[in-house]
C-alpha positions as CSV (number, residue, x, y, z in Angstrom):
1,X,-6.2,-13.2,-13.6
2,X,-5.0,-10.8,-16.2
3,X,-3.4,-7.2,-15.3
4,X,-6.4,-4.9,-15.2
5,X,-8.6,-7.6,-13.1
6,X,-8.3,-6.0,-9.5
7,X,-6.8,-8.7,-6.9
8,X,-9.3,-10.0,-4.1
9,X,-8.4,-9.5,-0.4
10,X,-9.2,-10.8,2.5
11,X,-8.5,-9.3,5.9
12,X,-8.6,-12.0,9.1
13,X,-9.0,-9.9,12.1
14,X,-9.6,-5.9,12.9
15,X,-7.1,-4.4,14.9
16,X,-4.3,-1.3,14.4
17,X,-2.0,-3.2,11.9
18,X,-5.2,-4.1,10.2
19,X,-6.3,-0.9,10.1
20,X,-2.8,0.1,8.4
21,X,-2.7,-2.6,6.0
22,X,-6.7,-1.9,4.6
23,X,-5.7,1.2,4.1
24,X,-2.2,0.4,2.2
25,X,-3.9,-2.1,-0.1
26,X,-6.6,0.7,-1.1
27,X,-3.8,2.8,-2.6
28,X,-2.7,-0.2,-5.3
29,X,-5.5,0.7,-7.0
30,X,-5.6,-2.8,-8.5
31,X,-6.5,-4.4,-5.6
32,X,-10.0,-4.8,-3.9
33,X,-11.1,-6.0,-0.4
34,X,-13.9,-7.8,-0.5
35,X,-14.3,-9.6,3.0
36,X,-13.3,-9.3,6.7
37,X,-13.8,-11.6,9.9
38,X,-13.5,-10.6,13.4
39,X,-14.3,-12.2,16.6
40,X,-17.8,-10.4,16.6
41,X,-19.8,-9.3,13.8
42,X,-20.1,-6.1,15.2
43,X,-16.5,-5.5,14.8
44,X,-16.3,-7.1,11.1
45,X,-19.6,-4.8,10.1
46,X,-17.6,-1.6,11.4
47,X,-14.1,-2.4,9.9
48,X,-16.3,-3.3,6.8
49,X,-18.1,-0.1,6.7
50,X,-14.7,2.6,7.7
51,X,-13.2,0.4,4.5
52,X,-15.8,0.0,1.9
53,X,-16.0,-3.9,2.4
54,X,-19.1,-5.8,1.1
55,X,-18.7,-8.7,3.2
56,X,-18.2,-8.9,7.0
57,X,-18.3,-12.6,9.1
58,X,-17.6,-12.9,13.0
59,X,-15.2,-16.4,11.6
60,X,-12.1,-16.9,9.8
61,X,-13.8,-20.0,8.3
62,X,-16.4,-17.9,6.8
63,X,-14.0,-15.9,4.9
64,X,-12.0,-18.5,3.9
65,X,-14.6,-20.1,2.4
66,X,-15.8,-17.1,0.4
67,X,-14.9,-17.6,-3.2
68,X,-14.1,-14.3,-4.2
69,X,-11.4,-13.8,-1.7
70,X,-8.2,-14.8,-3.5
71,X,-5.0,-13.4,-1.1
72,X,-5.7,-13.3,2.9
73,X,-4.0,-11.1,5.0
74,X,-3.5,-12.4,8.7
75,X,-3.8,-9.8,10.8
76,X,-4.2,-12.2,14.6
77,X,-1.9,-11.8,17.4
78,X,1.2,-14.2,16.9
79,X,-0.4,-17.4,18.5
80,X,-2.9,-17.3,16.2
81,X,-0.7,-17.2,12.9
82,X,-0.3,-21.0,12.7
83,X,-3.9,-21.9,12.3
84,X,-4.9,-19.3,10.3
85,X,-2.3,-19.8,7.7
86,X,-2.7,-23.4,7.9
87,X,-6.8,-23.3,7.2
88,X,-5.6,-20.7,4.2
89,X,-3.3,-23.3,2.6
90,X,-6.2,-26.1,3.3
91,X,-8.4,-23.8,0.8
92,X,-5.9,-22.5,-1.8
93,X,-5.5,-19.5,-0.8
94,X,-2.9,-17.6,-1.0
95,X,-1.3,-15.7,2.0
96,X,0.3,-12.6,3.4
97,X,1.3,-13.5,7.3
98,X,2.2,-10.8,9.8
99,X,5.6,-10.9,11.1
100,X,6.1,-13.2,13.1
101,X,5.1,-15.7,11.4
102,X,4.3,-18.2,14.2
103,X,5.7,-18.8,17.9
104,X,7.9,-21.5,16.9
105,X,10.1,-23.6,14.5
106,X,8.7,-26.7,14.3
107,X,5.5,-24.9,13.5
108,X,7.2,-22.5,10.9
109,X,8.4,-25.6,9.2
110,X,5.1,-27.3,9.1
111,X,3.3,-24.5,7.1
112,X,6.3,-23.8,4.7
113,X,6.2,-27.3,3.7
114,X,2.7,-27.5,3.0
115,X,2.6,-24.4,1.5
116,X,5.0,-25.7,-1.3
117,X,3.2,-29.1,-1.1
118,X,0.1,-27.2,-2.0
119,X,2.0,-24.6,-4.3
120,X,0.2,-21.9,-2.9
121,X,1.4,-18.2,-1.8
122,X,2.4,-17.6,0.8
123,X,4.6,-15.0,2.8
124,X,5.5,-13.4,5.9
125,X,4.8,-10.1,5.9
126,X,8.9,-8.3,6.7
127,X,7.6,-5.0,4.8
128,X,11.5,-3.7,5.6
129,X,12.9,-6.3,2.4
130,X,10.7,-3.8,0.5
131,X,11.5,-0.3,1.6
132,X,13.2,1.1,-1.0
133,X,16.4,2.5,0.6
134,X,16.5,-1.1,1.6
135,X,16.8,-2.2,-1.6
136,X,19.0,-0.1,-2.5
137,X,21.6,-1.3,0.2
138,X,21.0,-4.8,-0.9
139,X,21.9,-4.1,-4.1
140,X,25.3,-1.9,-3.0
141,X,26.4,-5.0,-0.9
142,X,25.8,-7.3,-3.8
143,X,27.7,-4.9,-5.8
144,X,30.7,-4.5,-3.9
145,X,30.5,-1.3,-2.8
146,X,31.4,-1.8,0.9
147,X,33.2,-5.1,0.3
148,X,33.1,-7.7,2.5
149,X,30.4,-7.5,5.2
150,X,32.1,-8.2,8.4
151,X,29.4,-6.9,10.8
152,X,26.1,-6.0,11.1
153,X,24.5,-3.7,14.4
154,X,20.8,-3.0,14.4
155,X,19.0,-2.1,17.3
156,X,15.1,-1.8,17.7
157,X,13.0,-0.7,21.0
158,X,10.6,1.3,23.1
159,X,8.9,1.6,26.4
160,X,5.6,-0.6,26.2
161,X,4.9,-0.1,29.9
162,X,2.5,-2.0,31.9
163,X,-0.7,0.0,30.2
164,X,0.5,-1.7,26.7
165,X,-1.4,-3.5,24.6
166,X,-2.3,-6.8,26.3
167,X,-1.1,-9.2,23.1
168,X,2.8,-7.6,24.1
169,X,2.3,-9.0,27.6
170,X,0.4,-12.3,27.3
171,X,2.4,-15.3,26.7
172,X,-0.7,-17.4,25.3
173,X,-0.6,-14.6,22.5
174,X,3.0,-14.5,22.1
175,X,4.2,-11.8,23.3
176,X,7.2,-10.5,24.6
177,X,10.0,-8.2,22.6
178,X,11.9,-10.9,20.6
179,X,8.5,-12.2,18.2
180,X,7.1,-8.5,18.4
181,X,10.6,-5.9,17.5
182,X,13.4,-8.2,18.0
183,X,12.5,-9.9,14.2
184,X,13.0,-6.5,12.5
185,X,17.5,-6.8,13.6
186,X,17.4,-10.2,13.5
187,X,16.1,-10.4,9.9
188,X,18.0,-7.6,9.2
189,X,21.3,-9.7,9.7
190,X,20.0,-12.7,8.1
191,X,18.9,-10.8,4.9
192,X,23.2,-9.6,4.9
193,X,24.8,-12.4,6.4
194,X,22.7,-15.7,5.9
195,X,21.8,-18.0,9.0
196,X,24.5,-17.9,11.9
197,X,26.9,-21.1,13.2
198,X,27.0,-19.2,17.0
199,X,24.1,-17.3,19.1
200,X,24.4,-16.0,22.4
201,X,21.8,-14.1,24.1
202,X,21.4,-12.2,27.3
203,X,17.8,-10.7,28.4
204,X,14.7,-10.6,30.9
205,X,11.7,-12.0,31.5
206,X,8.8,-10.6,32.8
207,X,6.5,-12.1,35.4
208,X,4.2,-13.2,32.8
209,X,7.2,-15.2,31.4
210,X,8.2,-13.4,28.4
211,X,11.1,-11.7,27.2
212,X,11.2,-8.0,27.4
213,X,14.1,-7.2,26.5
214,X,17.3,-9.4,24.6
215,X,20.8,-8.7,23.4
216,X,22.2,-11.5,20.7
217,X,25.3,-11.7,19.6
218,X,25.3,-13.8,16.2
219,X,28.7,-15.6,14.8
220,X,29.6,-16.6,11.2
221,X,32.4,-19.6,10.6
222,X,33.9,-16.1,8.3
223,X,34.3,-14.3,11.3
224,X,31.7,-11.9,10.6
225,X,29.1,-10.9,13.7
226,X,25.7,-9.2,14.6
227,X,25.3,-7.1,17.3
228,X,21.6,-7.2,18.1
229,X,19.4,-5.0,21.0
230,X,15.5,-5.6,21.0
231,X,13.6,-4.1,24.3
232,X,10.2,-3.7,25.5
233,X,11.3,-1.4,28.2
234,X,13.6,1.3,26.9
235,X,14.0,3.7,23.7
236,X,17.3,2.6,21.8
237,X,18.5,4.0,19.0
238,X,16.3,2.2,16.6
239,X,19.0,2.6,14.1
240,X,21.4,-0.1,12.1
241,X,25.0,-0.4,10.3
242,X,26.5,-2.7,7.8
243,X,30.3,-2.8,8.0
244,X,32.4,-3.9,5.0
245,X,36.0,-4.4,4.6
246,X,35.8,-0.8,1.9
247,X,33.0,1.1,3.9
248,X,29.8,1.4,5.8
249,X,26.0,2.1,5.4
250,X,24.2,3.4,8.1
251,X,20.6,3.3,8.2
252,X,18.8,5.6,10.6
253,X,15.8,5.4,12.6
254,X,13.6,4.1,12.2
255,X,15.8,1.4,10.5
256,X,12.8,-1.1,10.0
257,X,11.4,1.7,8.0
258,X,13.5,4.2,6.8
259,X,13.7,7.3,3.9
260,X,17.2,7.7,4.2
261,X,20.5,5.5,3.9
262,X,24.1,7.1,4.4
263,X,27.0,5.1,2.2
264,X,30.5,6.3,3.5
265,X,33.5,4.2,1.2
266,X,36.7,3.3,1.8
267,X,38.1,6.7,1.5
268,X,35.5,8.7,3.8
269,X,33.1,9.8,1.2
270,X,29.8,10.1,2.1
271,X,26.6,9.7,-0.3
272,X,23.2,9.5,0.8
273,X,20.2,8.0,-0.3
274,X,16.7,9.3,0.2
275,X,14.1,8.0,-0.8
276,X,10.1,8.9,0.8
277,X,7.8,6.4,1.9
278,X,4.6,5.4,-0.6
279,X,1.8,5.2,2.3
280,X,2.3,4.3,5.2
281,X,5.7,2.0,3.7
282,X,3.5,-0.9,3.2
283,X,3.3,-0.9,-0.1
284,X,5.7,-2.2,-1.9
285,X,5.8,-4.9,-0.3
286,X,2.0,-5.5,-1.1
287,X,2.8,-4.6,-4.8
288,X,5.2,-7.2,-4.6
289,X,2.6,-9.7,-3.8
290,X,0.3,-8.7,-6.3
291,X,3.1,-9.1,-8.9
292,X,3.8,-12.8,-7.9
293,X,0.0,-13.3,-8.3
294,X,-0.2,-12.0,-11.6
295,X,2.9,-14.1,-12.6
296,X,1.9,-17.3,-10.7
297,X,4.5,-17.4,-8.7
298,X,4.4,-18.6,-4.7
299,X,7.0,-16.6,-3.3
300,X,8.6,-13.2,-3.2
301,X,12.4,-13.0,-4.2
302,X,13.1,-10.5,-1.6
303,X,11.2,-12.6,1.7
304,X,11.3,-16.3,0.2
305,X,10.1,-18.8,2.6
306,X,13.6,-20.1,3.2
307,X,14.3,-16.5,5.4
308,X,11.3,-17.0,7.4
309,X,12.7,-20.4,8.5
310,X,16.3,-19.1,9.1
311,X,14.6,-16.0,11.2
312,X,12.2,-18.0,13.2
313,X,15.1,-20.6,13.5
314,X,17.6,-17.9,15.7
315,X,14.4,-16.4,17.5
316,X,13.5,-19.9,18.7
317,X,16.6,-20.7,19.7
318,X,17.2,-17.1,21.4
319,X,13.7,-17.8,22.9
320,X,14.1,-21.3,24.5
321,X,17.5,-19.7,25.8
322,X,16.0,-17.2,27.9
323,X,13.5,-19.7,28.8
324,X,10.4,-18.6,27.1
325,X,8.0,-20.9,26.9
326,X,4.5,-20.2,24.4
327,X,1.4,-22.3,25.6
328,X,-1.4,-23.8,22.9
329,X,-2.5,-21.4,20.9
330,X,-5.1,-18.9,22.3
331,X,-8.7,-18.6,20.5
332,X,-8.6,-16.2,17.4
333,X,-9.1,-13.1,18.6
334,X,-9.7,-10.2,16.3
């Protein structure tokens, strides 16, 4: 592909974060979408029509068998990630995989390594890495400019309430807090601090067997820590801070997301960083993409494969601790 050919997308499935990312990718302005599947025609022909979309099938299988799709975003309840992804890699294509990226290790694992097997694309979809103001506290840290990290607090949550959308409920759709906000602080801590030696975790389930609501506490043979909150039930703070042994950055809310980072130093001064979203805050990270296409390159520098695994590896773990247990994968829905 050279620089001024537009990048082929293909959306699998129709609903809100769909919606979002359709409307992200039409702001690149090299970038086309040129197919969409849903459970029902019906649905593909109206996202297809409210998007400009020539093509619309009521399969996955359909789109990913259309030749002019080159990147598929996977837009399916969490359940559903695995075989999606796993039927993208089976016909080259490269992928962009909502967060999170499936319902368990082993199966994490299992599509990383073929992935790479395959050399193929293919990312999970953490659009935080690509915030800006992000960025620019990764690159403070790296620099020094707090010092040593020695903990790491993020907290992320809100009142679904029993009218919520019925993927957050439904454990054959893996749902639950931890797999739906809970990723957001604990990738936030991996991203600073690398995979944990320790995890503890306290939470509840509800009577559909899923978590909603956790508290993980995350240990480092340095000493360092995480303080993590994810709830289903309750607002929290939605905010996160990175302690160093010569200052602090706070992020505020919504810290997944944010315009603003405050950097206090050693000596109590306080600079801040603002910096307003492009869109919705989707794309950069979908510019990154683009830019690994172009290059020929299979992952991103800023959400490599090797996070995904050390994310889904403390969220499995934190799961099968509270006693969460996904069945077999539901029927793509859209």
């Amino acid at each position: 592909m050279t620089a001024s050919t537009p990048i082929r997308w293909g959306i699998v499935a129709t609903g809100g974060i769909a919606h979002t990312l359709a409307g992200e990718i039409l702001l690149l302005g090299d970038a086309a979408i040129v197919a969409v599947s849903s459970r029902t025609r019906e649905r593909a022909q109206a996202f297809a029509g409210e998007f400009g979309i020539p093509r619309a099938y009521d399969s996955y299988e359909e789109l990913l068998a259309d030749g002019a799709v080159e990147v598929v975003y996977v837009a399916t309840p969490h359940a559903q990630h695995a075989e999606v992804v796993d039927r993208a890699i089976d016909a080259g294509k490269a992928v962009l995989c909502e967060k999170a990226f499936t319902t368990s290790l082993a199966a994490t694992e299992d599509l990383v390594r073929r992935a790479r097997e395959r050399g193929v694309f293919c990312m999970e979809a953490m659009w935080t890495r690509f915030i800006p103001v992000i960025v620019t506290a990764r690159q403070i840290v790296a620099d020094g400019g707090i010092g040593e990290v020695r903990s790491v607090s993020a907290d992320l949550g809100f009142p679904a309430g029993p009218g919520a959308k019925d993927r957050i409920w439904d454990p054959a759709l893996g749902g639950g807090a931890l797999l739906d906000v809970g990723i957001y602080p604990v990738a936030f801590a991996q991203m600073l601090l690398g995979s944990p030696d320790t995890l503890a975790v306290h939470g509840t389930l509800t009577a559909e067997g899923v978590d909603a609501e956790a508290g993980l506490l995350l240990g480092w043979d340095s000493g360092a820590f995480a303080l993590l909150e994810t709830s289903l039930l309750a607002l929290t703070g939605n905010t996160a801070r990175i302690v160093g042994t010569e200052g602090r950055l706070d992020v505020p809310p919504m810290f997944h997301h944010p315009s603003r980072l405050i950097h206090t130093d050693g000596t109590g001064q306080v600079r801040v960083y603002e910096h307003e979203p492009e869109g919705r805050g989707y794309v950069p990270m979908l510019r990154a993409v683009q830019r690994c296409l172009r290059e020929g390159r299979t992952e991103t520098a800023e959400m490599p494969l090797s996070d995904t695994v050390a994310v889904m590896r403390v969220l499995d773990q934190a799961l099968r601790a509270l006693g969460v247990r996904y069945p077999e994968p539901a029927p793509i829905a859209p």
